[in-house]
Structures are given as structure tokens and as C-alpha cells.
C-alpha positions as CSV (number, residue, x, y, z in Angstrom):
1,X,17.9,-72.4,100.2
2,X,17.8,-70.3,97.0
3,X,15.3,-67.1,96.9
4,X,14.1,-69.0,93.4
5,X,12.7,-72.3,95.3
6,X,10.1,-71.1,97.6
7,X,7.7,-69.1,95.6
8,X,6.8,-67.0,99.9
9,X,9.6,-64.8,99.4
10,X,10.3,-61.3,98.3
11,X,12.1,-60.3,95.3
12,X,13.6,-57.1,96.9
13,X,15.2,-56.4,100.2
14,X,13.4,-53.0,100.4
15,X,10.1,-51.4,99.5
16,X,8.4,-48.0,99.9
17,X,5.5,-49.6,101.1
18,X,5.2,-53.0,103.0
19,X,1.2,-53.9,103.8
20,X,0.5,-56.2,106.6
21,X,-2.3,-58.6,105.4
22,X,-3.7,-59.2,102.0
23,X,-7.2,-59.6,102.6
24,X,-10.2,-56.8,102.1
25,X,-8.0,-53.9,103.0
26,X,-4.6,-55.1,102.5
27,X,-5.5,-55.0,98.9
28,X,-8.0,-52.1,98.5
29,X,-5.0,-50.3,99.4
30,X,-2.6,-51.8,97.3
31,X,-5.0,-51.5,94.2
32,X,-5.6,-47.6,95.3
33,X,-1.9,-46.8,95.2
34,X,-1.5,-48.4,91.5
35,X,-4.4,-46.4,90.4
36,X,-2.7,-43.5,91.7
37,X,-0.9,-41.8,89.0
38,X,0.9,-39.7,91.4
39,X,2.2,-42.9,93.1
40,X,5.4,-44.8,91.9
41,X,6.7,-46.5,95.0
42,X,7.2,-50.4,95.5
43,X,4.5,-52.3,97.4
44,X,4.8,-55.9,98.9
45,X,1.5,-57.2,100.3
46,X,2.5,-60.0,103.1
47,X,-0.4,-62.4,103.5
48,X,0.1,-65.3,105.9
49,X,-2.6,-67.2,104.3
50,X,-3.2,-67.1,100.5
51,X,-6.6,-69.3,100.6
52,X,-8.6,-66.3,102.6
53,X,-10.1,-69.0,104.4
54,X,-10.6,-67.6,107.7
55,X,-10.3,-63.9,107.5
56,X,-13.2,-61.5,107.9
57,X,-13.4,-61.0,104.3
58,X,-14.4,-64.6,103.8
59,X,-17.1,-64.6,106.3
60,X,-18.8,-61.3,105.1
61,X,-22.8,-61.0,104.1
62,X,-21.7,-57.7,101.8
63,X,-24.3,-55.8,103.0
64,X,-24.2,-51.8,102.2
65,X,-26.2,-49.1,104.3
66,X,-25.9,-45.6,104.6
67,X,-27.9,-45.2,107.9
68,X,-25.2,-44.1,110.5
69,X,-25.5,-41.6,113.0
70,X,-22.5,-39.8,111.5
71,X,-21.7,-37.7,108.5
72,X,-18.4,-39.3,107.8
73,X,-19.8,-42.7,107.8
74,X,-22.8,-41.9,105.5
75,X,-20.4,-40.1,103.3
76,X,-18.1,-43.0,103.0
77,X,-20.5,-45.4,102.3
78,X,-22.3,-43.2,99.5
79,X,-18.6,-43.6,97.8
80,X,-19.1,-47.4,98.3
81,X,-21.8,-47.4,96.4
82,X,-20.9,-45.0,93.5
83,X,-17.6,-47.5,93.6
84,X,-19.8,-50.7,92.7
85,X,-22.4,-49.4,90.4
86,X,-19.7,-47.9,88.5
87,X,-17.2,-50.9,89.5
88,X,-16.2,-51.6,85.7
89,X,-15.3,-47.7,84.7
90,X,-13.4,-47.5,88.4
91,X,-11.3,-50.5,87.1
92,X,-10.6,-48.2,84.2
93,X,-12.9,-50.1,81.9
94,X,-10.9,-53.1,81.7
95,X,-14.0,-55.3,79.4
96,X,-12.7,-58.4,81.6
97,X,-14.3,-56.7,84.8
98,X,-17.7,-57.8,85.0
99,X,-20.5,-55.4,86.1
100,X,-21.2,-55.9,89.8
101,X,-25.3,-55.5,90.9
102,X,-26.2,-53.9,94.2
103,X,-29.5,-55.3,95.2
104,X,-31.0,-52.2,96.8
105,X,-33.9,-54.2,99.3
106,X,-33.0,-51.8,101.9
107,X,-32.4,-51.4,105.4
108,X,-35.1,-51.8,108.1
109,X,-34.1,-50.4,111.6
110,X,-36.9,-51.3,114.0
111,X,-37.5,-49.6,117.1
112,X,-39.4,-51.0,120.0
113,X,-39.4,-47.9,122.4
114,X,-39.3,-44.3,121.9
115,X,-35.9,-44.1,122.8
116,X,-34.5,-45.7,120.3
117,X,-37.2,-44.2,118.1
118,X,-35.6,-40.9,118.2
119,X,-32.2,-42.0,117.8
120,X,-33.5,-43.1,114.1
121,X,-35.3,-39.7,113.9
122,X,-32.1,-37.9,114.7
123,X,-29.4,-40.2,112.9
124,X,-32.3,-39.6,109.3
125,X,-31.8,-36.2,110.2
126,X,-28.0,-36.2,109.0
127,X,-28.3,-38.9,106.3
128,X,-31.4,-36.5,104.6
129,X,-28.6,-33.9,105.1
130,X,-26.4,-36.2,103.4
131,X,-28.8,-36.6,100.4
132,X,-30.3,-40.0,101.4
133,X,-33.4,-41.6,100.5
134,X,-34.0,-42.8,104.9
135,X,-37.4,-41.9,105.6
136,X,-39.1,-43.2,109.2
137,X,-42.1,-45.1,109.9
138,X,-44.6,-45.6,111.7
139,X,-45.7,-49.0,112.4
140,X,-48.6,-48.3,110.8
141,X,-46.3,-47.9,107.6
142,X,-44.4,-50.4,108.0
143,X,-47.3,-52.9,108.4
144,X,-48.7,-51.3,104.7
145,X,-45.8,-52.1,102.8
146,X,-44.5,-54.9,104.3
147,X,-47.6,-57.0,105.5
148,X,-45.6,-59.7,107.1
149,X,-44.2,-58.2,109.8
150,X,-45.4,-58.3,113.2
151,X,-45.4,-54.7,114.5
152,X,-47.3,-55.1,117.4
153,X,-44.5,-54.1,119.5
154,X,-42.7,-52.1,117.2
155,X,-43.0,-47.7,117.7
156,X,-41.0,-47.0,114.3
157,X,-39.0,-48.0,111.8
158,X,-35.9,-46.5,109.6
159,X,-35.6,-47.4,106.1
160,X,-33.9,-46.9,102.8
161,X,-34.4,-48.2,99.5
162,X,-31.7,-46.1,97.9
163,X,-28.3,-47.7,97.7
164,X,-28.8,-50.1,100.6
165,X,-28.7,-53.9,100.4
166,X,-26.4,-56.3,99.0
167,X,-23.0,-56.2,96.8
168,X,-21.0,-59.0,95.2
169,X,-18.1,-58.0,97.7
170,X,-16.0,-61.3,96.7
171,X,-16.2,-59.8,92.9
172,X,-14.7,-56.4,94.4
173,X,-11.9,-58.2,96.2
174,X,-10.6,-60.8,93.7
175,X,-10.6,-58.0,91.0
176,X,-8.3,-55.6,93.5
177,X,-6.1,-58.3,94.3
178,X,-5.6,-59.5,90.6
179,X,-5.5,-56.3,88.9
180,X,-2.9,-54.4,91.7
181,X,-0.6,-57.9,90.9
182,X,-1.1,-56.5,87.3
183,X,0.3,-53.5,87.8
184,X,3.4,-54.4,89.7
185,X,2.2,-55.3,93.4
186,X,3.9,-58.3,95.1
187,X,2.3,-60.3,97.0
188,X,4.1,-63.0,99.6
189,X,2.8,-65.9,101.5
190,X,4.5,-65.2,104.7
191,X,4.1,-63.4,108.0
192,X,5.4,-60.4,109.6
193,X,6.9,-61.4,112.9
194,X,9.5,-58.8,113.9
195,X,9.4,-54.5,113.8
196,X,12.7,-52.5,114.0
197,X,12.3,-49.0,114.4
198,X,14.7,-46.5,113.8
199,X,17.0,-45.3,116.8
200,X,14.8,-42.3,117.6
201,X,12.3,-44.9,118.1
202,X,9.5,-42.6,115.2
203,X,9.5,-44.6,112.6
204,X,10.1,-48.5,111.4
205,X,13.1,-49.5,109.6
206,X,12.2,-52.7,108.6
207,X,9.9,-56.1,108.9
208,X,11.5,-59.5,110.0
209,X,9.6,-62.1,108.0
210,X,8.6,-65.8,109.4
211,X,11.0,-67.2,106.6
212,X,14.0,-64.9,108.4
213,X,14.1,-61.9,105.8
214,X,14.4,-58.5,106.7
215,X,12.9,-55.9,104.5
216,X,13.6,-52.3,105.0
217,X,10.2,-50.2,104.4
218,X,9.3,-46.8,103.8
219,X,5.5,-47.3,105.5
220,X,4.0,-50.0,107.1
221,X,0.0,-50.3,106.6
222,X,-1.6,-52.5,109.5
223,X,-4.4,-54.5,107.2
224,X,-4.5,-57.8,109.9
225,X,-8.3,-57.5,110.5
226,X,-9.1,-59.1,114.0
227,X,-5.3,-59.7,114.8
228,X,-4.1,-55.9,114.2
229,X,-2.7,-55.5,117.8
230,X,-0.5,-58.4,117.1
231,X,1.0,-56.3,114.3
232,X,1.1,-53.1,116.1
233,X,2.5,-54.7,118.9
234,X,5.6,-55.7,116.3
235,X,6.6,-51.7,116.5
236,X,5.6,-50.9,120.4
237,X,2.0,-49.7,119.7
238,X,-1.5,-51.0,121.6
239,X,-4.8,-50.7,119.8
240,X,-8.2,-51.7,121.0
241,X,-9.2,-53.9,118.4
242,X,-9.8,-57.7,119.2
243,X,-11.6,-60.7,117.8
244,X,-15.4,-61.2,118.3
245,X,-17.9,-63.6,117.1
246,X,-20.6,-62.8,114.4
247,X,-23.0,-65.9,113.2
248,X,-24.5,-66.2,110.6
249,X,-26.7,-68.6,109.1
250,X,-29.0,-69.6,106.0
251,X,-32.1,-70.6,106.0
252,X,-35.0,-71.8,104.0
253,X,-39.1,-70.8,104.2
254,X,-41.7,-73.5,104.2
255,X,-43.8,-70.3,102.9
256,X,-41.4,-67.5,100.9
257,X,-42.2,-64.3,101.3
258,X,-44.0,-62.7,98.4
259,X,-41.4,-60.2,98.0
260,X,-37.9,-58.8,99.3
261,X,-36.9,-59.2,102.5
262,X,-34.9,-55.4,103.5
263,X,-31.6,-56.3,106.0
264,X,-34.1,-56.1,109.2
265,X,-32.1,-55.1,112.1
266,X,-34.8,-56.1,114.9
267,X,-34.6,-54.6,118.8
268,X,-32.8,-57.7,119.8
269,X,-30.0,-58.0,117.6
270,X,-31.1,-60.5,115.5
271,X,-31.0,-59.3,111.6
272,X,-32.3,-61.0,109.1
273,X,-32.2,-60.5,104.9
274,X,-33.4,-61.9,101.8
275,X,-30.3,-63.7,100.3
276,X,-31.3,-65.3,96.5
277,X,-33.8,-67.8,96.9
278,X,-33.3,-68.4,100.8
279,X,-32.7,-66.0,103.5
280,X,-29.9,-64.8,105.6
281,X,-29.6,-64.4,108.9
282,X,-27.0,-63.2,111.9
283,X,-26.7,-62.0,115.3
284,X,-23.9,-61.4,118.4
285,X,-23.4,-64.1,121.2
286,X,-25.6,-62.6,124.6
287,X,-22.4,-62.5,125.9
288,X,-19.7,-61.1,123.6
289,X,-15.8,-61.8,125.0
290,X,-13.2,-61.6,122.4
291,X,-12.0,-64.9,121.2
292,X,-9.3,-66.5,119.7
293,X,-7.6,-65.9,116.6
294,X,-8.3,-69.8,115.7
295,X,-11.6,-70.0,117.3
296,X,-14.1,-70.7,115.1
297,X,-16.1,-73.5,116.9
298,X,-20.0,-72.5,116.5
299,X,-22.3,-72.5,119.3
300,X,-25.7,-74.1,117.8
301,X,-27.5,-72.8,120.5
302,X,-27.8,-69.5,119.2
303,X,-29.7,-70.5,116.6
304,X,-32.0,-72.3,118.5
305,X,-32.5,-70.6,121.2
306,X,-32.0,-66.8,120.1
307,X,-31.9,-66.3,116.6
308,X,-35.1,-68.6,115.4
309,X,-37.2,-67.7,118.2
310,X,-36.8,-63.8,117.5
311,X,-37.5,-64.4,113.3
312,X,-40.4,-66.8,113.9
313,X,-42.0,-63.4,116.2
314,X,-41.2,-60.4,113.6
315,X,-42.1,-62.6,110.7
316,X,-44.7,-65.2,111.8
317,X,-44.9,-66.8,108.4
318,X,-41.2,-67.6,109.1
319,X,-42.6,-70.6,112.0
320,X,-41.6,-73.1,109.2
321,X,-38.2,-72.7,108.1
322,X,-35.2,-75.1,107.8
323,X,-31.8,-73.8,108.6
324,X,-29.2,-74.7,105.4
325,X,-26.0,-73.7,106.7
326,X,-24.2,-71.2,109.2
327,X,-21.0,-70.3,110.2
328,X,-19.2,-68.2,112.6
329,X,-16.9,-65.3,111.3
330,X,-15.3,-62.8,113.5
331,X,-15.4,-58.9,113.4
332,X,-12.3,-56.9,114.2
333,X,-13.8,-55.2,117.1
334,X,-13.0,-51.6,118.0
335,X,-13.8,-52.0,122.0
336,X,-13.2,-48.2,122.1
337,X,-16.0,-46.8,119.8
338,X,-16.7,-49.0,117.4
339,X,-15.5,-46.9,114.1
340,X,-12.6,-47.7,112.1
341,X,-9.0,-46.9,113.6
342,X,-6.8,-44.7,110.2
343,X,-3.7,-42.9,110.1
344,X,-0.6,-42.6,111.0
345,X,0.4,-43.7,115.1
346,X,1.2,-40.5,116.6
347,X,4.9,-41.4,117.4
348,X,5.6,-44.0,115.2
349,X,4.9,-41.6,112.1
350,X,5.3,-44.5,109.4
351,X,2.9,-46.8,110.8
352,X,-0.7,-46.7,109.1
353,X,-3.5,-48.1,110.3
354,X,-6.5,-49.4,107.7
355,X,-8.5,-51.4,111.3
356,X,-11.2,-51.7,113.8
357,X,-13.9,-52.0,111.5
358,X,-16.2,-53.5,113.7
359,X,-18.0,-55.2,111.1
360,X,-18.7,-52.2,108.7
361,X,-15.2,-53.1,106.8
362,X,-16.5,-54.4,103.5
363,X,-18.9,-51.3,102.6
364,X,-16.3,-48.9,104.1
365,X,-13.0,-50.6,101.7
366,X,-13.3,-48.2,98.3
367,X,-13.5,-45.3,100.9
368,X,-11.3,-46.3,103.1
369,X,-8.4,-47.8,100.4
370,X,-8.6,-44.8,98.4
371,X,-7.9,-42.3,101.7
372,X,-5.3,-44.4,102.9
373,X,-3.7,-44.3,99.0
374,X,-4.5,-40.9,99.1
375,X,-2.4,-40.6,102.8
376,X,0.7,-42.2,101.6
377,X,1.3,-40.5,98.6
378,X,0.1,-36.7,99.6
379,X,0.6,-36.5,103.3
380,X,-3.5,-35.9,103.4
381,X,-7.1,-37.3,102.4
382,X,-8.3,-35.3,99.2
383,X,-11.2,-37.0,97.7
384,X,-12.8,-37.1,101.5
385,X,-11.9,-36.2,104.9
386,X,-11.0,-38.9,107.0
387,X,-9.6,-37.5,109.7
388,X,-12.1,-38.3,112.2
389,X,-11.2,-42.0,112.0
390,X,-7.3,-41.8,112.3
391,X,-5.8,-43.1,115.3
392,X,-5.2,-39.6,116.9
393,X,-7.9,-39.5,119.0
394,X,-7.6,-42.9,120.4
395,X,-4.4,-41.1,122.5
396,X,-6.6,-38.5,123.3
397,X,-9.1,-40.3,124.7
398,X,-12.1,-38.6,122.3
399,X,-14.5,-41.6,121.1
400,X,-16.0,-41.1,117.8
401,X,-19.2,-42.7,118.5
402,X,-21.2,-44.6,115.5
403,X,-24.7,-45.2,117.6
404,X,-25.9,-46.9,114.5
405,X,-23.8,-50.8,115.2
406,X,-24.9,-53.9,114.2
């Protein structure tokens, strides 16, 4: 059949860069190389499914924080931030790139033992460092400026009104996508199935595509979200990231709030957000198994039984509410510490990864794209050190522990 009748296949037999996945990251990094001026190569972005329906980045609540318990990750999401209040002058003023809002209603971590209590302490410590606006309170605090809440069990809180809330993320993605195809990035509707790697066994030669093409490469970026170690697999290589559940759902208050509801991350998991004229909700299963790839079947018993009994006790006026919609995305889970997986594989030098985001992927994706871009074309991170994230110390055996998860 001739390369001219189905619109999946590539127009070259070869590029300098081949990108696994088109989603979040697939094209934060493709759009980061074109804006590279010190980047020429050829870049083919294979996405098994063009309608998004099902990846992570479809399922996101585009929340933004910069409480972590580490530098790096405060660092990269301050970027993130920068990136979307400036998103128009980023996409070098281009006047059909609208402005995108970040609704800064702030995080609220809530602490129900001193334990956990100084974990916040400590974690504000390096995000003060960092030039953040966290500041801890008591429940006394709390209770001042957010009347609603019931604090009675509650030792201290963590928030930040600076640069923490909600993005537009779905803006931020459709304009990467359409702007890198601007600028000379193909994109494929088709699947990587096959690795070869070169007889010394340190880098990959090419990608065998489900349609039966073979496409030599310079690099290979991993962008599959939950089903990375099915690509890494392709070229010999194990990572710990896997498919989990995260639900969310929508609901609506018999008796609104009188004002902005921050993201509140209560002790049990639950969190809960304002989200237009409703509110947002999510939380993890009690029991948290990786799934399958396919496996989106909801469990309506976690609303019931977990996450409306936990909002009806930290926000009592929230005993009348009607629950609008839900759905169940999945997070590509780093099992070994919960940070995102970078870099080059230590043997197989070409292979990059951009995974393991463990739910922080949307907020990390300028930062993240831009070191990656940065990677490929230098050999090194410039604008910020990445190195703690790259794959590295998975062989090792060194966690790089995030203690602020969600």
C-alpha cells in the first residue's frame, strides 16, 4: 500500500530524534527542541492514539504547588509557573496564543499529628529558601481565615497563596503540540513495537512500527506515561513505573462556600478544591495495585464510602452536596520514590527517559521538556539542574525521596 494512502506513516526512514508518545511530555519536548535555536535535528513524535482520550494528560486537574520537600522539585515548579503567566511571550508572542490564568487559591496541607506537623515545618524550611510564599499554621489560623473548616483534629496547616492553584493545562498542551507541527515536527498515529540496538548492545539503531516500518534514530525519548516499561522493555531496559488509579470527581454545594476553596490535602488522602462554580475532588483506592493499561472501570464506592464521608467532616457545610461527575485516570507511578525518572539509561546511552511522574507530570512539563531539549542538544541541563531525577540512581539503588506525594 502506497506511503501517500494512510495518513499514520512517516515521511522519512530516519530521524535524529524519534519520541515515544505524543501526549503531555512527548510534545513539551518536541516543542522545546524547535524553540531551541541550537537545535536542527528531525523529530517524529509516534502517538498510538491521536484523540488523547485515555492518557494521563486527559485526566489531569492542572493543579500547580510548590510545596515539596525538595529543592529540585520547588525549583521546577517555580519555572512552571513563570512558563504560564508568561505562556504568550514563551510562545514567542505569537498574538494567536491566548493568555493562560493561574488561579492562585493555594495549597492547604493539613496535619493531624505532630509528626507530620514537622515534616511541613521542615519541607517550608526549603521552599522559604527557595523564595516561596508557604507559611505554617496553627489551627487556630487556619480556623481565622478559613472559618469553614473543621480543625478540631487538625495540629497545623501548610499553605501558599503565591503561585499555587490551578492552570489551563489543556491550553498549554494543544498549543505545544500545534505550534512544534509548525515548525517542522511530525507527528504519526502509530505505535512503537520493536527496538534494535546496535551490535555493542549501547545504543538503538532503530524503531519497528505497528504498520511494519523501520526507522533508524539518533535518540529515543520514552514519553508513554503509565505504559513506559513497555517501551523500555522494546530496547532491554526495566523501570519501576506502572499504572495506578487516581479518582476524581465533581461535585456541587447545597450551600457554596463564601470564598475559595485552596487544593486541601486532608490527613486521609482525600483532597478537595474549588473548581469554577462547583468543586473538585480526588483521592487513591485504600488499596493501591497497579492496574491495567485499559482499566478504567470506576469503583463508586470510593465516593461513597471514602471520599464524601472525609469532605462532609473537614467542611461540615459540605453535608449537602450532589456529586456531578467523576472519573478515574491513572498516574504513571514511580514504585521506587515517587519522583520523575530523566536521562539517559546508563548502558543504552541513546535512550531518554521524560517518566515516572507519579502524578506531578503536568506542573513539572515546561521544566521538564525544556531539560530534556536542553539534554539532547548539549549533552547537559543548562537552564536547571536536573540531574537528581535521571535514571542513574535507579541502578544505584539511591531513592530521591519527594515526602511531599499526593
Amino acid at each position: 500500500m502506497s506511503r501517500s494512502a494512510i495518513a499514520n506513516l512517516p515521511k522519512s526512514t530516519s530521524y535524529d530524534v524519534v519520541i515515544v508518545g505524543g501526549a503531555m511530555y512527548g510534545s513539551s519536548v518536541a516543542w522545546f527542541l524547535t524553540d531551541n535555536a541550537d537545535f536542527d535535528g528531525s523529530i517524529l513524535v509516534v502517538e498510538r492514539d491521536p484523540t488523547y482520550e485515555f492518557t494521563s494528560t486527559a485526566h489531569t486537574n492542572s493543579c500547580m504547588r510548590q510545596q515539596f520537600s525538595s529543592e529540585i522539585n520547588v525549583r521546577v515548579s517555580q519555572f512552571a509557573a513563570e512558563f504560564v503567566k508568561n505562556f504568550r511571550e514563551f510562545m514567542g508572542n505569537d498574538s494567536r496564543v491566548p493568555d493562560l490564568l493561574l488561579q492562585s487559591f493555594g495549597y492547604m496541607y493539613l496535619a493531624d499529628n505532630q509528626a507530620f506537623a514537622d515534616i511541613l515545618r521542615a519541607s517550608q524550611r526549603v521552599q522559604a529558601a527557595c523564595g516561596a510564599g508557604t507559611k505554617i499554621m496553627t489551627a487556630e489560623d487556619i480556623k481565622r481565615d478559613y472559618p469553614f473548616y473543621n480543625v478540631e483534629d487538625i495540629v497545623a496547616g501548610s499553605h501558599n497563596l503565591v503561585d499555587e492553584g490551578y492552570f489551563e493545562g489543556s491550553t498549554l498542551f494543544d498549543w505545544w503540540k500545534r505550534s512544534a507541527r509548525e515548525k517542522g515536527v511530525e507527528y504519526v498515529t502509530n505505535e512503537v513495537v520493536a527496538m534494535t540496538r546496535n551490535r555493542a548492545g549501547n545504543k538503538v539503531e532503530s524503531v519497528t512500527l505497528k504498520s511494519g516500518e523501520v526507522i533508524g534514530c539518533g535518540t529515543v525519548v520514552n514519553a508513554s506515561g503509565p505504559r513506559a516499561v513497555r517501551t523500555s522493555r522494546m530496547a532491554g531496559i526495566e523501570i519501576p513505573v506502572e499504572p495506578r488509579k487516581r479518582y476524581s470527581f465533581i461535585f456541587a454545594a447545597e450551600t457554596p462556600l463564601d470564598r475559595d476553596l485552596p487544593l486541601t490535602i486532608d490527613p486521609s488522602g482525600v483532597h478537595m478544591r474549588t473548581d469554577g462554580t462547583y468543586y473538585l475532588a480526588g483521592c487513591p483506592p485504600d488499596e493501591d495495585p497497579a492496574v491495567d493499561y485499559d482499566d478504567f472501570v470506576q469503583d463508586y464506592s470510593i465516593w461513597e464510602e471514602k471520599a464524601w464521608p472525609v469532605i462532609a467532616h473537614r467542611i461540615p457545610q459540605f453535608e449537602a452536596i450532589k456529586l456531578m461527575n467523576s472519573w478515574v485516570g491513572h498516574y504513571a507511578f514511580n514504585t521506587f520514590d515517587h519522583n520523575a525518572i530523566l536521562g539517559p539509561h546508563t548502558e543504552v546511552q541513546n535512550f531518554i527517559f521524560v517518566n515516572g511522574f507519579s502524578g506531578h507530570g503536568f506542573q513539572q512539563s515546561p521544566a521538564m521538556g525544556r531539560g530534556t531539549s536542553e539534554l539532547i542538544t548539549y549533552g547537559e541541563y543548562r537552564s536547571l539542574d536536573l540531574s537528581p531525577f535521571n535514571y542513574e540512581r535507579i541502578g544505584r539503588n539511591e531513592p530521591f525521596v519527594e515526602k511531599a506525594v499526593i
